[in-house]
Backbone and ligand atoms as CSV (ligand in chain L), in Angstrom:
chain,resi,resn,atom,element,x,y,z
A,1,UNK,N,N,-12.815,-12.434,21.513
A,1,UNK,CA,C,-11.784,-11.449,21.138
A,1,UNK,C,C,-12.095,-10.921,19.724
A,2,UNK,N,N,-12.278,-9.487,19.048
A,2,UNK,CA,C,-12.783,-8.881,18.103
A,2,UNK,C,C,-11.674,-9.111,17.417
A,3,UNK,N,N,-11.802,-9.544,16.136
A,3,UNK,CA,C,-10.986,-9.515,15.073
A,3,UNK,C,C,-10.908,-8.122,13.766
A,4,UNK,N,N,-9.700,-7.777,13.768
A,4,UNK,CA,C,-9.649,-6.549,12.862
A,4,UNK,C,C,-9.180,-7.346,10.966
A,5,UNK,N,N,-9.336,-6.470,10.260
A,5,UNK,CA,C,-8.917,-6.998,9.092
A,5,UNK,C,C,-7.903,-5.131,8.652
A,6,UNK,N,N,-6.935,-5.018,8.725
A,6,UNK,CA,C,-5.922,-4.435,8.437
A,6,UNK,C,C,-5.557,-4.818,6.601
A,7,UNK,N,N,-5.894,-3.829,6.171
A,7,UNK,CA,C,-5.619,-3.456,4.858
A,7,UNK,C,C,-4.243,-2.443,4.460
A,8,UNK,N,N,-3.544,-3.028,4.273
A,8,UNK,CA,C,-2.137,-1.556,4.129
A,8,UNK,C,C,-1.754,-1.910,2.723
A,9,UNK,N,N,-1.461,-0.986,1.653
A,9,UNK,CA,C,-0.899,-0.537,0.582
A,9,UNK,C,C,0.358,0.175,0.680
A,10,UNK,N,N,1.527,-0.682,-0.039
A,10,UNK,CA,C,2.929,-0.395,0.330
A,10,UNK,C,C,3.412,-0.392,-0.970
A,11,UNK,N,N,4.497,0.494,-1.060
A,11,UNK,CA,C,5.589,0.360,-2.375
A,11,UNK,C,C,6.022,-1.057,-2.209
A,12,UNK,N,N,5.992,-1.661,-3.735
A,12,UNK,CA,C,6.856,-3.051,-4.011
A,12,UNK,C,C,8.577,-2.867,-3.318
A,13,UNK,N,N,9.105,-1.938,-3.285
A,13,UNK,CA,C,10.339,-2.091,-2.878
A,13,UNK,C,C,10.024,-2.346,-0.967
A,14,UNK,N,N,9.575,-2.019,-0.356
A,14,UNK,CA,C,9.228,-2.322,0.510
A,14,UNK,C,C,8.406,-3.579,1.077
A,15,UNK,N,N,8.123,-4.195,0.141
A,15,UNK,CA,C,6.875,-5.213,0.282
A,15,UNK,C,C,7.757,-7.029,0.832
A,16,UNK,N,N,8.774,-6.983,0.223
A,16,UNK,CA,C,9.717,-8.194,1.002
A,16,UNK,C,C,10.089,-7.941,2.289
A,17,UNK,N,N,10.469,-6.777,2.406
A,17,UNK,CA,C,11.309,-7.225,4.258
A,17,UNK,C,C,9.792,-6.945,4.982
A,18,UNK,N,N,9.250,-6.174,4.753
A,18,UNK,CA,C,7.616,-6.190,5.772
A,18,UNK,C,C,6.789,-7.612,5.549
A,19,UNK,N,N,6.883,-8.234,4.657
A,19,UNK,CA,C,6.707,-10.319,4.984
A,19,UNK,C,C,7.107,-10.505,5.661
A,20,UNK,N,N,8.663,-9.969,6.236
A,20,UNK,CA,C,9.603,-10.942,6.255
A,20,UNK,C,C,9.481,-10.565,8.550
A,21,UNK,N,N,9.171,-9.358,8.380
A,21,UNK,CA,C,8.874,-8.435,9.439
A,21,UNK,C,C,7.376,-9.029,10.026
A,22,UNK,N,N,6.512,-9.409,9.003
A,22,UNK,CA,C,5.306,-10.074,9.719
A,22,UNK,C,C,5.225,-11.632,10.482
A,23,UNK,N,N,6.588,-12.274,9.356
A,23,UNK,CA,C,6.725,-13.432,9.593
A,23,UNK,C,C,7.410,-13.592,11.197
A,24,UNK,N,N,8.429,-12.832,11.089
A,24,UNK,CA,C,8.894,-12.803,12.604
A,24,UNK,C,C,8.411,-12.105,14.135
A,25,UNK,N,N,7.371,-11.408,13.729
A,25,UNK,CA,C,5.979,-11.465,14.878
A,25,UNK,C,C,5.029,-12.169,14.849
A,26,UNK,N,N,5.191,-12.927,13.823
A,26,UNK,CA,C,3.723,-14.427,14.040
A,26,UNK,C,C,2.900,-13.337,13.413
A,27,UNK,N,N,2.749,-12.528,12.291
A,27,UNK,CA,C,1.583,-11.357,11.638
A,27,UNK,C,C,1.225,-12.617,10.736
A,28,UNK,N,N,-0.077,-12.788,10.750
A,28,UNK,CA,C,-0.525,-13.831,9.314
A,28,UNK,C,C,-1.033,-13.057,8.216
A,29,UNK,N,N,-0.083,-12.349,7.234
A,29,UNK,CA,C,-0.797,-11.902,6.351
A,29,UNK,C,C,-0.867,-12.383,4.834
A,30,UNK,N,N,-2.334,-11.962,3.978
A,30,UNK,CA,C,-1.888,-12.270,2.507
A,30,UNK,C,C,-1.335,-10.956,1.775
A,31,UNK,N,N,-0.564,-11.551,0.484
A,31,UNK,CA,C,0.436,-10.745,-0.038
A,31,UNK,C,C,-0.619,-10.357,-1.243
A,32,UNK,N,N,-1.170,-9.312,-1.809
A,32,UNK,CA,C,-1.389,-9.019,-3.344
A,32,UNK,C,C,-0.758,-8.049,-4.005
A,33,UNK,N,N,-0.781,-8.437,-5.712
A,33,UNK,CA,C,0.063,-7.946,-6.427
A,33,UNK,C,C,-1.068,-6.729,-6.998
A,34,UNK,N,N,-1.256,-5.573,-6.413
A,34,UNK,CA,C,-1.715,-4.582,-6.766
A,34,UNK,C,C,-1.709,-4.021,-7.762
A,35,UNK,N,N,-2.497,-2.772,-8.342
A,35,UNK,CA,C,-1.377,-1.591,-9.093
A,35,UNK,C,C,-2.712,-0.048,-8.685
A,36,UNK,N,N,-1.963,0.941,-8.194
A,36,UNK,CA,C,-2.173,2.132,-8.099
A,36,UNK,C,C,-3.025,3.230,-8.939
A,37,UNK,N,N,-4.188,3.504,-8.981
A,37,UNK,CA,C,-4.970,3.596,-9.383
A,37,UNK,C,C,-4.344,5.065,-10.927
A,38,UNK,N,N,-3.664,5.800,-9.586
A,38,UNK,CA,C,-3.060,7.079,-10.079
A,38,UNK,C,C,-1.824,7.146,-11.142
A,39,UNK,N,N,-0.817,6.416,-10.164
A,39,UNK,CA,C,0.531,6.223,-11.191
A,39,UNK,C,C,-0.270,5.170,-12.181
A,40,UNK,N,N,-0.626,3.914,-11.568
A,40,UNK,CA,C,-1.380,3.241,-12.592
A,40,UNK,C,C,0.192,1.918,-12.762
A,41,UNK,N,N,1.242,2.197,-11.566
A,41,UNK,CA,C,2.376,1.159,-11.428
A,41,UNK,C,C,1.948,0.284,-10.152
A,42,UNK,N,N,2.831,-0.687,-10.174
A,42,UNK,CA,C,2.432,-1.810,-9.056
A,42,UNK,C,C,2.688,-1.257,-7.552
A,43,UNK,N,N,2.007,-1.520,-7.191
A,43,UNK,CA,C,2.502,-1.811,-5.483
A,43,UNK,C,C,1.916,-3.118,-4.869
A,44,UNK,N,N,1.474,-2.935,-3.708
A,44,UNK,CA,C,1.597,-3.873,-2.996
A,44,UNK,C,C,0.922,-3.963,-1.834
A,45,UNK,N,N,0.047,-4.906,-1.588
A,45,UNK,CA,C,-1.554,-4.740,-0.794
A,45,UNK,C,C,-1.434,-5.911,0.614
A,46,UNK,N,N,-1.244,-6.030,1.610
A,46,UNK,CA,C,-1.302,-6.794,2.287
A,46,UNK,C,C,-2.473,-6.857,3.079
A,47,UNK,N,N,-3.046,-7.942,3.298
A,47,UNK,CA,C,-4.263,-8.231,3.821
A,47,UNK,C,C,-4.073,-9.026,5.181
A,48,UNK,N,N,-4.311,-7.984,6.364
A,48,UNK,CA,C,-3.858,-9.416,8.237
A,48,UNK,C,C,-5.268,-9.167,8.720
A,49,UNK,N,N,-5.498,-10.682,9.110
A,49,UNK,CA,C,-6.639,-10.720,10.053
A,49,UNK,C,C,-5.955,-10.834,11.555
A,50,UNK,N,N,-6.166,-9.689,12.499
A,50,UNK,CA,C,-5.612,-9.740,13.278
A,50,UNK,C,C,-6.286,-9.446,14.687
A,51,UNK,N,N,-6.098,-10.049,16.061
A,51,UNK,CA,C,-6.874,-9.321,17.295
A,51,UNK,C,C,-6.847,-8.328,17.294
A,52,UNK,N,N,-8.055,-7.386,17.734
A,52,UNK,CA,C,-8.149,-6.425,17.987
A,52,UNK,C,C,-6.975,-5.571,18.934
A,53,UNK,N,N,-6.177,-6.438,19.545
A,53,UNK,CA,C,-5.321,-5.858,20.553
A,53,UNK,C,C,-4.169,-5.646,20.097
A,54,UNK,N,N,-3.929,-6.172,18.821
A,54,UNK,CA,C,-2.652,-6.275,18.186
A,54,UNK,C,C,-2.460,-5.288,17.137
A,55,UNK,N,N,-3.472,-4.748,16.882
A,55,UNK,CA,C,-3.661,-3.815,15.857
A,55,UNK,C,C,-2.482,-2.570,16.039
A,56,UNK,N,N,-2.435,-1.691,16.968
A,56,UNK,CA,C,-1.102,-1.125,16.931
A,56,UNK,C,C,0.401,-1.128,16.762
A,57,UNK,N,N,0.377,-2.692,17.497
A,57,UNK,CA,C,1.867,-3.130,17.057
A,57,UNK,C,C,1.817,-3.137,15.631
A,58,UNK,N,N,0.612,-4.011,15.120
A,58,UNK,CA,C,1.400,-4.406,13.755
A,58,UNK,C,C,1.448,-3.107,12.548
A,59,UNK,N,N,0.068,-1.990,13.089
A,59,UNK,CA,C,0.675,-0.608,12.235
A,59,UNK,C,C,1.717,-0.061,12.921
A,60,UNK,N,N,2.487,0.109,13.408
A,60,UNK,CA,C,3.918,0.613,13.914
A,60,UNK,C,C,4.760,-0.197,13.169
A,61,UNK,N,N,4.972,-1.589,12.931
A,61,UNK,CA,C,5.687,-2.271,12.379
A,61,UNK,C,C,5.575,-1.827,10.797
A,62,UNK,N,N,4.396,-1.666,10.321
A,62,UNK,CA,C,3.991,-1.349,8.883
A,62,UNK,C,C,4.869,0.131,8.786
A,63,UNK,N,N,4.338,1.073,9.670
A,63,UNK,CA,C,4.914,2.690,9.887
A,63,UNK,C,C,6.392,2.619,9.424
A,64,UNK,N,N,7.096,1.618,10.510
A,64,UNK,CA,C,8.448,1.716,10.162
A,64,UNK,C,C,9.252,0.779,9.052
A,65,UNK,N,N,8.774,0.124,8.652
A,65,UNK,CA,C,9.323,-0.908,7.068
A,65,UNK,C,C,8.505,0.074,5.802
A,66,UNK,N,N,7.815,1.598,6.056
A,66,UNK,CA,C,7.282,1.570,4.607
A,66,UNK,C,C,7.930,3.471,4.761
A,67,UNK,N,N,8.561,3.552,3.432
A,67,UNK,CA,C,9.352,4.366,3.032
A,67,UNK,C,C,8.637,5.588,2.158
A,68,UNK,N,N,8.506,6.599,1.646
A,68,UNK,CA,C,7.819,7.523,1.172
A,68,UNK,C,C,9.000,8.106,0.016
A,69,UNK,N,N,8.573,7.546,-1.387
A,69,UNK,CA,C,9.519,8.117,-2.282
A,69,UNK,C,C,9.011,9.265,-3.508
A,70,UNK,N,N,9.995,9.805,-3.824
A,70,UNK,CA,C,9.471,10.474,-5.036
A,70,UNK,C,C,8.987,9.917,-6.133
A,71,UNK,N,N,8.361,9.854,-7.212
A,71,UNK,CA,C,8.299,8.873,-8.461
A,71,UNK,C,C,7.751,10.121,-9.311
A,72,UNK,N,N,8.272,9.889,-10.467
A,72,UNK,CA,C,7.765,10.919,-11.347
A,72,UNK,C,C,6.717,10.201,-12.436
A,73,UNK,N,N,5.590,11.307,-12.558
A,73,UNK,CA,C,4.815,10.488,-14.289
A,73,UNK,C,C,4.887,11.248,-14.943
A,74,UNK,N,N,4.703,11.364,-16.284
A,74,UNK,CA,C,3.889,12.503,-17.334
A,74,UNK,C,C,2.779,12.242,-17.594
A,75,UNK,N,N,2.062,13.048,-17.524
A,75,UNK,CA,C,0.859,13.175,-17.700
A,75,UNK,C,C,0.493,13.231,-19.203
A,76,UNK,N,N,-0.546,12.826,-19.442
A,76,UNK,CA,C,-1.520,12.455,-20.502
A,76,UNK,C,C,-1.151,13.741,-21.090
A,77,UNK,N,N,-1.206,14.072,-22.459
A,77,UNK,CA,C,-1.263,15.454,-23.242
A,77,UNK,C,C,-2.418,15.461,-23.295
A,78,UNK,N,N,-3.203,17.209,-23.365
A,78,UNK,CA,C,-4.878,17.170,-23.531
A,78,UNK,C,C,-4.521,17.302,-24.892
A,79,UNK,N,N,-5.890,16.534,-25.316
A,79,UNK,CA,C,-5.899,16.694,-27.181
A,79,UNK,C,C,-6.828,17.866,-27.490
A,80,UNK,N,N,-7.467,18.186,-26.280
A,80,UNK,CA,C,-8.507,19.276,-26.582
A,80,UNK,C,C,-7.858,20.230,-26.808
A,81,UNK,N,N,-6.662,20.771,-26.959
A,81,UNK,CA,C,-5.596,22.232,-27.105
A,81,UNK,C,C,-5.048,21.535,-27.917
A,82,UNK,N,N,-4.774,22.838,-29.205
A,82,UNK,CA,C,-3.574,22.566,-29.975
A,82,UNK,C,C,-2.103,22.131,-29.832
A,83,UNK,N,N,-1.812,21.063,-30.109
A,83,UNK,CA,C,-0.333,20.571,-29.902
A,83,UNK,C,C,0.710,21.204,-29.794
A,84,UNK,N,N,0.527,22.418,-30.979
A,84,UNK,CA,C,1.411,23.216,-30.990
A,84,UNK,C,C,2.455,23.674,-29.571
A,85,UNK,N,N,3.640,23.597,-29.389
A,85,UNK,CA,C,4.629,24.137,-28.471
A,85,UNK,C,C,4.051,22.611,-26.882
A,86,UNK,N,N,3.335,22.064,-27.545
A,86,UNK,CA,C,2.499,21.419,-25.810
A,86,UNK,C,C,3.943,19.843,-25.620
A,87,UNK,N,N,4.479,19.912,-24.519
A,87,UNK,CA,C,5.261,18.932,-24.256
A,87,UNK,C,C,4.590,18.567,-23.275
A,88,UNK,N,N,4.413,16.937,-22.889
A,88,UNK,CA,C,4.299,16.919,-21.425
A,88,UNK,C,C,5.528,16.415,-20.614
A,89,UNK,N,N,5.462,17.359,-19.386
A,89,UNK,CA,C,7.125,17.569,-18.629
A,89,UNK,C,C,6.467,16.503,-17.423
A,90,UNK,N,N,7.665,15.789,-17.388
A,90,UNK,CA,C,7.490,14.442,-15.938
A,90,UNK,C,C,6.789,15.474,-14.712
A,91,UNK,N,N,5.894,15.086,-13.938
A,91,UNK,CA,C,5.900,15.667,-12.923
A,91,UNK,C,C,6.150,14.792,-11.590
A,92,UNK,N,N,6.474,15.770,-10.641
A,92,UNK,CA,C,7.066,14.469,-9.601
A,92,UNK,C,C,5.849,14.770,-8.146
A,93,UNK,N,N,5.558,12.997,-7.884
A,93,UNK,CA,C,4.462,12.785,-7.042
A,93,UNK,C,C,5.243,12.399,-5.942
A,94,UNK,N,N,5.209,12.244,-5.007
A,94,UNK,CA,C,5.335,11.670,-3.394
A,94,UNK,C,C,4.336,10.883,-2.830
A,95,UNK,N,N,4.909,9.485,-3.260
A,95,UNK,CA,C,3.768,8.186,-2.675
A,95,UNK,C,C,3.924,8.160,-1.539
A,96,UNK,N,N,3.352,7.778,-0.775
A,96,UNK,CA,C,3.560,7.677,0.822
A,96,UNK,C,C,3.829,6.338,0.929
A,97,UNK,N,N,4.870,6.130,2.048
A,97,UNK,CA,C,5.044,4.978,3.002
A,97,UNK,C,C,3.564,3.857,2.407
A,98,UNK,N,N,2.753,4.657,3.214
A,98,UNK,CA,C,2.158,2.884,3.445
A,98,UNK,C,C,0.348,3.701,3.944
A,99,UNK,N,N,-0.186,3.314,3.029
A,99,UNK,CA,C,-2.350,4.146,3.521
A,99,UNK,C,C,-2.393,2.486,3.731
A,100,UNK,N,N,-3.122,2.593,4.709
A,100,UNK,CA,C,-4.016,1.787,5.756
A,100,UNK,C,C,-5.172,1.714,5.983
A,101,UNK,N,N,-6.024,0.954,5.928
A,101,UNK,CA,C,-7.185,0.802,6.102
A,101,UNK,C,C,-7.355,-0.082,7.123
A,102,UNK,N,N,-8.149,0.077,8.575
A,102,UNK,CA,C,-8.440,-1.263,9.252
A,102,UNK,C,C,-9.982,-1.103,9.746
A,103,UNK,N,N,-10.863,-2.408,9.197
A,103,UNK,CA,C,-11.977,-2.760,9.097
A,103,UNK,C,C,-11.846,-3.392,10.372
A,104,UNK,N,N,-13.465,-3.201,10.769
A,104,UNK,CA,C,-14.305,-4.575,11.553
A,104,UNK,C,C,-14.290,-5.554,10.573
A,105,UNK,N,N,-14.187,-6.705,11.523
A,105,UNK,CA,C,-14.472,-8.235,10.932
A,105,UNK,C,C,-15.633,-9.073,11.928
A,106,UNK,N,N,-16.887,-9.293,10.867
A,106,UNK,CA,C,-17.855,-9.654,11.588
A,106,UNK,C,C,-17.929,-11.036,11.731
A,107,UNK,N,N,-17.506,-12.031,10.944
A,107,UNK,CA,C,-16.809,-13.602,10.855
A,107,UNK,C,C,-15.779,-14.067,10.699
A,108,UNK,N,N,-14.885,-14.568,11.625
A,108,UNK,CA,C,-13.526,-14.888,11.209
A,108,UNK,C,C,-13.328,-16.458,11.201
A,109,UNK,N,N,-12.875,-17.720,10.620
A,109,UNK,CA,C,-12.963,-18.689,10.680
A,109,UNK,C,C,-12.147,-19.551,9.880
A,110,UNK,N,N,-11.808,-20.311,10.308
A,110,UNK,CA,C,-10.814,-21.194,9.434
A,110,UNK,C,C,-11.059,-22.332,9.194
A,111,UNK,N,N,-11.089,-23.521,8.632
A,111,UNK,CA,C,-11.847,-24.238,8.021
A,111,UNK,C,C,-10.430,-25.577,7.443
L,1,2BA,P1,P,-1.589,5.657,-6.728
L,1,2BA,O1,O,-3.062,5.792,-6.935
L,1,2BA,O2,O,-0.787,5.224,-7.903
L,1,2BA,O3,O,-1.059,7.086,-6.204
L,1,2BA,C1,C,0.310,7.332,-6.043
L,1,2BA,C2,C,0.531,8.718,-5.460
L,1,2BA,O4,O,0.060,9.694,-6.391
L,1,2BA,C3,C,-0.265,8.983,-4.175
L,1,2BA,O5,O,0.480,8.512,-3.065
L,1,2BA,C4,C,-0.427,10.484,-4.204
L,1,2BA,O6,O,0.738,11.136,-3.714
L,1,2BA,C5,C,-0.535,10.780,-5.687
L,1,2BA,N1,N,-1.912,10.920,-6.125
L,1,2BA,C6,C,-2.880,9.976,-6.129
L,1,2BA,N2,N,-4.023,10.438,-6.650
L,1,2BA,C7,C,-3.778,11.721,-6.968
L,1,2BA,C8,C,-4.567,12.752,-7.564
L,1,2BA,N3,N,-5.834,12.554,-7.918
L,1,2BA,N4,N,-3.964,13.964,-7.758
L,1,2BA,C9,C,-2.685,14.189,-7.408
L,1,2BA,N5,N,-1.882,13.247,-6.854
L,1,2BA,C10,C,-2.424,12.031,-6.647
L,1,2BA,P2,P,-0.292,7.915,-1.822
L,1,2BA,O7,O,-1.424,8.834,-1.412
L,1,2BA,O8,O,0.710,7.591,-0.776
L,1,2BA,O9,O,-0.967,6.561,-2.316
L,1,2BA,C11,C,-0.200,5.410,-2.623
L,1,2BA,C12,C,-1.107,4.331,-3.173
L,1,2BA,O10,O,-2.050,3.955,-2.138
L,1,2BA,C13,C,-1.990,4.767,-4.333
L,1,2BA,O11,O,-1.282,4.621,-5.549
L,1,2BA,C14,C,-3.165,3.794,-4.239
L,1,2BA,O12,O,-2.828,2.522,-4.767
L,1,2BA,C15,C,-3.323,3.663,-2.729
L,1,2BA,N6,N,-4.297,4.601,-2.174
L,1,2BA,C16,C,-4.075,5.835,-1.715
L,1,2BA,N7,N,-5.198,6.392,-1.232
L,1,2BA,C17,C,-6.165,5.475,-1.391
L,1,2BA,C18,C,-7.561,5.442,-1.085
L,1,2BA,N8,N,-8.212,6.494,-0.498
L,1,2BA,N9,N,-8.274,4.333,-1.401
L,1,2BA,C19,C,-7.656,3.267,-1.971
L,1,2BA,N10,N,-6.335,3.236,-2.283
L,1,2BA,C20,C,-5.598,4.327,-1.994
């Protein structure tokens, strides 16, 4: 039976009840404490080694526990332009729910 390795990146506010959502389908996943390359704030990385056959349920389950919010940053001021009149104004981003990644797994084993 082919084993998948399911990579999903979730907002921290979301990241407890989708444990809690893996725990109660038997999902074995690990939890990491991320941070976002862009905002450069935390989120939240879960790592399931899972059958290949199971792979849909458990992104549907991910689909529906991960939420898509606004978050605002300001951006860096350029120093290359005169300061003069230059504010930087919050701008507002839309993180998504939940990016996914699911790999082949060429050894799976427990020990
Ligand atoms: P961040 O890198 O902090 O990005 C947060 C949100 O900022 C993104 O939401 C996107 O809406 C926006 N954003 C990111 N890079 C941007 C850019 N160069 N210009 C304009 N807006 C930008 P999502 O796309 O939903 O991504 C949420 C989080 O998922 C990301 O947090 C990052 O941790 C991860 N992620 C997204 N795409 C990825 C990828 N291709 N590879 C690895 N991680 C990814």
């Amino acid at each position: 039976m082919a084993t998948k390795l399911i990579i999903a990146i979730v907002q921290d506010k979301d990241s407890n009840r989708l444990s809690d959502i893996f725990v109660d389908n038997n999902i074995r996943a690990t939890k990491l404490s991320t941070t976002g390359g862009f905002l450069q704030s935390g989120n939240t990385t879960f790592m399931i080694g899972i059958e290949e056959e199971r792979v849909d349920d458990a992104l549907a389950l991910i689909k529906d526990a991960s939420h898509a919010r606004d978050e605002f940053m300001t951006p860096p001021v350029n120093m290359d332009v005169s300061m003069e009149g230059t504010t930087a104004f919050p701008v507002k981003v839309q993180v998504g729910g939940a990016t996914v990644f699911v790999l082949p797994v060429d050894k799976f084993t427990h020990f």
